[in-house]
C-alpha positions in Angstrom: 100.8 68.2 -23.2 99.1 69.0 -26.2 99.1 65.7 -27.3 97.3 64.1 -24.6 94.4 66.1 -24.8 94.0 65.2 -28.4 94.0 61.8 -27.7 91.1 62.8 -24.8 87.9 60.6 -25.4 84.7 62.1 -25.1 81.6 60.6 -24.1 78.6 61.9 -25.3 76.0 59.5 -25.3 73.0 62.3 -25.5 74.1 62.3 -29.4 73.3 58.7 -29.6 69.3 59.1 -28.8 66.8 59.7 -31.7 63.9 61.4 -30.6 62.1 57.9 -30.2 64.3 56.6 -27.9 64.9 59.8 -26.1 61.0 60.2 -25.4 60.7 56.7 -24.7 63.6 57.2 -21.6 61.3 60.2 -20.4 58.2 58.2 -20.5 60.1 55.5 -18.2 61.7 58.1 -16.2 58.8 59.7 -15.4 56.5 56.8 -14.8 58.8 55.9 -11.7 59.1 59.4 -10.7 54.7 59.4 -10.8 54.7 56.3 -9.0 57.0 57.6 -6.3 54.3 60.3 -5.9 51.2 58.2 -6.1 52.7 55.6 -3.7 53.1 59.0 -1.3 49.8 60.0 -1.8 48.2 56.2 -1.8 49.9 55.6 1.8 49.1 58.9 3.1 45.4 58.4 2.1 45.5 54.5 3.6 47.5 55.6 6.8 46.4 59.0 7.8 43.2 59.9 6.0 41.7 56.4 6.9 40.7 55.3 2.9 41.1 52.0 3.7 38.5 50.3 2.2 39.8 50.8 -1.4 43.0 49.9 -0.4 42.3 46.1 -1.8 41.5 47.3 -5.3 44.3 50.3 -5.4 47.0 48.5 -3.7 51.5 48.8 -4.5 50.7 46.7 -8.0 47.9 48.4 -9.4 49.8 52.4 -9.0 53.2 51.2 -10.4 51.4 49.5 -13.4 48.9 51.9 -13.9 51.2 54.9 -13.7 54.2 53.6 -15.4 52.5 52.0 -18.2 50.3 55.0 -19.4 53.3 57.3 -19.6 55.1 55.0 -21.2 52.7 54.7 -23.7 52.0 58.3 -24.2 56.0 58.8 -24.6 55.9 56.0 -27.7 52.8 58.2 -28.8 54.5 61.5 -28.4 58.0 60.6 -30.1 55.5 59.6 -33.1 53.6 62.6 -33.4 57.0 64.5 -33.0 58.6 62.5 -36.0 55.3 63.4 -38.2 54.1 66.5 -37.0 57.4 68.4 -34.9 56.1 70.6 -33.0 52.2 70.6 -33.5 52.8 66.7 -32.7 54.1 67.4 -29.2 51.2 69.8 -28.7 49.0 67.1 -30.0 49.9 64.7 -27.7 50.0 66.9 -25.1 46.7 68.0 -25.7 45.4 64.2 -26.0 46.5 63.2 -22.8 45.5 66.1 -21.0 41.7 64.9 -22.7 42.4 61.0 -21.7 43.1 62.4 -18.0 39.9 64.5 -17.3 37.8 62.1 -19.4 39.1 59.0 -17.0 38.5 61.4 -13.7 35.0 62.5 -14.7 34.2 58.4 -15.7 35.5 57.9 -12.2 33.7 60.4 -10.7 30.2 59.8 -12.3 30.8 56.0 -11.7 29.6 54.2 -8.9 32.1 51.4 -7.7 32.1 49.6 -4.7 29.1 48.2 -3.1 28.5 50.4 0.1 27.9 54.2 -0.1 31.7 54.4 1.7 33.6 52.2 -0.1 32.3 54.6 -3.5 33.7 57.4 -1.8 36.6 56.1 -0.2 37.7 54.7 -4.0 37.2 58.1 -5.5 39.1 59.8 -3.1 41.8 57.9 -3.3 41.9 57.3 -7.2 40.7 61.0 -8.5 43.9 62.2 -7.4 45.9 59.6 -8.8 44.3 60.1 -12.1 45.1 63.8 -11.5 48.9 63.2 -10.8 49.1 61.2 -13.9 47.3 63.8 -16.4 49.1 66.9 -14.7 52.7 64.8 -15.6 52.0 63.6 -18.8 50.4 67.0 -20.2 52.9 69.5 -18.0 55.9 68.1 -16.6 56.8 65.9 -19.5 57.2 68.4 -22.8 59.3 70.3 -20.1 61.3 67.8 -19.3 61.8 67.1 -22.9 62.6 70.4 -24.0 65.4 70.6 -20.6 69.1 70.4 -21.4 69.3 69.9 -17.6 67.2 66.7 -17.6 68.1 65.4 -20.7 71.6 65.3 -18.8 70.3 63.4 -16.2 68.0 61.0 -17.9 70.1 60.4 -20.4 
């Protein structure tokens, strides 16, 4: 008996990840999660509020790139201010990308694109939020994520 359960193999493959590669996993993790949600909010705006006009520009493609790719990014940015700078590195890049996200939603706002009155609304309303969901997940949800024992078991 008490030699089988010294010969008991243990996985642990959360001792495997440097903090690169574990914030890199996040990053992806998260970017799917996001573009779950934007997708959610993109069809409930083109279905139900009627934003249909700006449907052609934001379209399936355009959320999973453009919300998968920035958190991504921001994870490769965060596990290398973590590596420098510890903890003032993940508050750094917190803080960054809470700065990229309201500077992109007031360019957005102030911006005028479309070429009718409607279609410049319709596109803000649908991408303001977006942008929103993106900043909120980046700055919030992901340090807490990467602090969590529980997530870290299911991410990695």
């Amino acid at each position: 008996m008490e030699n089988s359960l010294k010969n008991k193999v243990v996985f642990d493959f959360q001792s495997y990840h440097t903090p690169e590669t574990k914030s890199i996993y996040y990053g992806v993790f998260l970017g799917f999660v996001t573009a779950i949600v934007c997708l959610a909010y993109w069809s409930f705006a083109v279905n139900v509020l009627q934003l249909t006009m700006s449907s052609y520009v934001l379209n399936i493609q355009t959320i999973a790139f453009g919300t998968i790719l920035p958190l991504v990014i921001f994870s490769a940015l965060h596990a290398v201010l973590v590596t420098y700078f510890k903890t003032a590195g993940s508050v750094l890049a917190c803080v960054l990308f809470a700065l990229a996200a309201v500077w992109l939603i007031i360019v957005v706002a102030k911006g005028d694109y479309g070429d009718t009155p409607l279609h410049i609304t319709q596109f803000k309303e649908l991408l303001i939020p977006i942008l929103a969901i993106i900043g909120i997940v980046g700055a919030i949800v992901f340090p807490i994520c990467y602090k969590s024992e529980r997530m870290a078991n299911i991410v990695l």
